[in-house]
Residue frames relative to the residue before (quaternion, step in Angstrom):
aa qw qx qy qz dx dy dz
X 1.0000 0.0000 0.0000 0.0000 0.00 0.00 0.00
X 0.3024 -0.7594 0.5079 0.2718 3.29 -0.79 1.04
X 0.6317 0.4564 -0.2903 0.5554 3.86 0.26 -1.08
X 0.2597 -0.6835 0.6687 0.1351 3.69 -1.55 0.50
X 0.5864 0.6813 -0.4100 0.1547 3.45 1.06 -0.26
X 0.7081 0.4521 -0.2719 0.4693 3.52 1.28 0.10
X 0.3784 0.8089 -0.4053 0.1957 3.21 2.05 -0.37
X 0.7409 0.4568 -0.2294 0.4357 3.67 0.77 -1.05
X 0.4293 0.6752 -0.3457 0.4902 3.53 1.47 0.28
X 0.7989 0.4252 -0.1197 0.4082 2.37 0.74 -1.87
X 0.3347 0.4587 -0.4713 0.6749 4.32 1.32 -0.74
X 0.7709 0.2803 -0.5443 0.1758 3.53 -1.42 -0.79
X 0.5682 0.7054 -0.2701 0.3265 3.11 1.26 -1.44
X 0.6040 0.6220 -0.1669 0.4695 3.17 1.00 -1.37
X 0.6749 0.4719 -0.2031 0.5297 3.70 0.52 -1.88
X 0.7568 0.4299 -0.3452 0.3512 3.77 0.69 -0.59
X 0.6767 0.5575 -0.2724 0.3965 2.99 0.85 -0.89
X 0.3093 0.7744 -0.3026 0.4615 3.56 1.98 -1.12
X 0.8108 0.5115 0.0618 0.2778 3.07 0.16 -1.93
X 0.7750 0.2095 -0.1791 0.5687 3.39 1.67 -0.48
X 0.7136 -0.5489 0.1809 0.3960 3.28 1.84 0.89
X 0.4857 0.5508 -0.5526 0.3942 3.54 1.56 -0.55
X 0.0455 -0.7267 0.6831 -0.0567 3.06 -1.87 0.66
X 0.8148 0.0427 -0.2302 0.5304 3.18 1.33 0.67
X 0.6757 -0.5643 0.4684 0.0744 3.64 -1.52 0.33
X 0.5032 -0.4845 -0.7134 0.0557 1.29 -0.96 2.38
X 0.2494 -0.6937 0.6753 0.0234 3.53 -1.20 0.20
X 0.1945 -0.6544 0.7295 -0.0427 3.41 -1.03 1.47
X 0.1068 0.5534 -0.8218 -0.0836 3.04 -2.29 0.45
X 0.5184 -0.6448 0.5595 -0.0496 2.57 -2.02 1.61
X 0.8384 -0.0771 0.1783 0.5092 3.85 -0.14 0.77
X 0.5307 -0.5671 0.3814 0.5013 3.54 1.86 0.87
X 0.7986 0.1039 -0.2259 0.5481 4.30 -0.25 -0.30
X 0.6163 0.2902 -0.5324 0.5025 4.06 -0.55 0.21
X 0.1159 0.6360 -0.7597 0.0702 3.67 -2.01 1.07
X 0.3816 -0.5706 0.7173 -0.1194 2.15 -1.88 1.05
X 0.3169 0.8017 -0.5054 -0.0381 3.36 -1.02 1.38
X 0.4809 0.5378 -0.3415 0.6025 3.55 -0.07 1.08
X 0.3573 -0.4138 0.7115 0.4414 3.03 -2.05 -0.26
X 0.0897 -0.6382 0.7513 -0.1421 2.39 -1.74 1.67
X 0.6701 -0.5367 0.2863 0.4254 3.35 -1.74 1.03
X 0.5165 -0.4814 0.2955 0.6435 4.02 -0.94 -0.54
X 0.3550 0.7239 -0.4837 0.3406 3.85 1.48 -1.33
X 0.6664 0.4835 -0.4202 0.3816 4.11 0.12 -1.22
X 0.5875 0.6949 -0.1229 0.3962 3.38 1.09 -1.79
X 0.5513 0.1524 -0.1236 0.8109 3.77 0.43 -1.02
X 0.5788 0.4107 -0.6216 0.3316 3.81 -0.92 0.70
X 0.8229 0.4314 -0.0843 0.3601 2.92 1.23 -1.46
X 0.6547 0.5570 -0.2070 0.4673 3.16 1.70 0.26
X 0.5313 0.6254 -0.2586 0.5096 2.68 1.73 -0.13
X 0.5630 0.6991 -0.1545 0.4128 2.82 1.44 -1.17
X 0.5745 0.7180 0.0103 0.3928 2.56 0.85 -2.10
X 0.7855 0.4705 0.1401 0.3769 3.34 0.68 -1.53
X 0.7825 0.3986 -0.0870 0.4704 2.86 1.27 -1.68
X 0.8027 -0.2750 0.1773 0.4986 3.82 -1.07 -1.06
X 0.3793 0.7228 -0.4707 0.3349 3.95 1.74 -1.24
X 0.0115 0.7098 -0.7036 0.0320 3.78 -1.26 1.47
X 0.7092 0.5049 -0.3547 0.3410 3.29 0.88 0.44
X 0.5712 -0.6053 0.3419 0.4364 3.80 -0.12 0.73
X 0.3331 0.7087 -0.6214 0.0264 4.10 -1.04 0.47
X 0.4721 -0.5442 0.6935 0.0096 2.52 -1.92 0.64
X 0.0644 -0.8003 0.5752 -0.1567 3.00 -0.85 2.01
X 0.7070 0.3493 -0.3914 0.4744 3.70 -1.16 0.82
X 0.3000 -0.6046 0.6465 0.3558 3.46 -1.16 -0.83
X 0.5869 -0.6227 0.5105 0.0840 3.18 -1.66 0.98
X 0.1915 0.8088 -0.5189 0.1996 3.31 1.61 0.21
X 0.8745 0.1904 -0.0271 0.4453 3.59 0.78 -1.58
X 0.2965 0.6579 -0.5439 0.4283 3.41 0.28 1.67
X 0.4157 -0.6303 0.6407 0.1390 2.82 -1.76 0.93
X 0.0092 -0.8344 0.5471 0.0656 3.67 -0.79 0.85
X 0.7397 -0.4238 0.1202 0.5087 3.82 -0.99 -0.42
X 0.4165 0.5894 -0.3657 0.5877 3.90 1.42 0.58
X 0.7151 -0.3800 0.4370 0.3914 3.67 0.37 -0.64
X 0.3746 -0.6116 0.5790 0.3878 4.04 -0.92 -0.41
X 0.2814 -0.5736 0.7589 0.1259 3.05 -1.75 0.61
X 0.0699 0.6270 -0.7673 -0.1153 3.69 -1.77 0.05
């Protein structure tokens, strides 16, 4: 990266994400406890918004990670 002006954005970004276990690309969270990792179908998506949205107070984790890119590279 040439420019530094987002570098310390970017480390926090990094330190957070660290921190809630993602470990690969891409990967959504919904409302801080619904994830998504991978391409997933849309069905996962409107699962997860509902979810997201709805009454669910525990944290989950929806799809499979089959198709993510991690610190090695991506697989599909």
């Amino acid at each position: 990266m040439e420019s530094q002006t987002y570098q310390k954005r970017i480390e926090a970004d990094q330190e957070a994400g660290l921190a809630l276990g993602i470990q690969a690309v891409p990967f959504f969270l919904f409302d801080g406890r619904f994830s998504i990792s991978g391409a997933q179908a849309q069905e996962v998506f409107a699962e997860a918004l509902e979810k997201a949205f709805g009454l669910e107070t525990e944290p989950v984790s929806l799809g499979s990670s089959e198709m993510a890119c991690g610190l090695n590279g991506c697989s599909i």
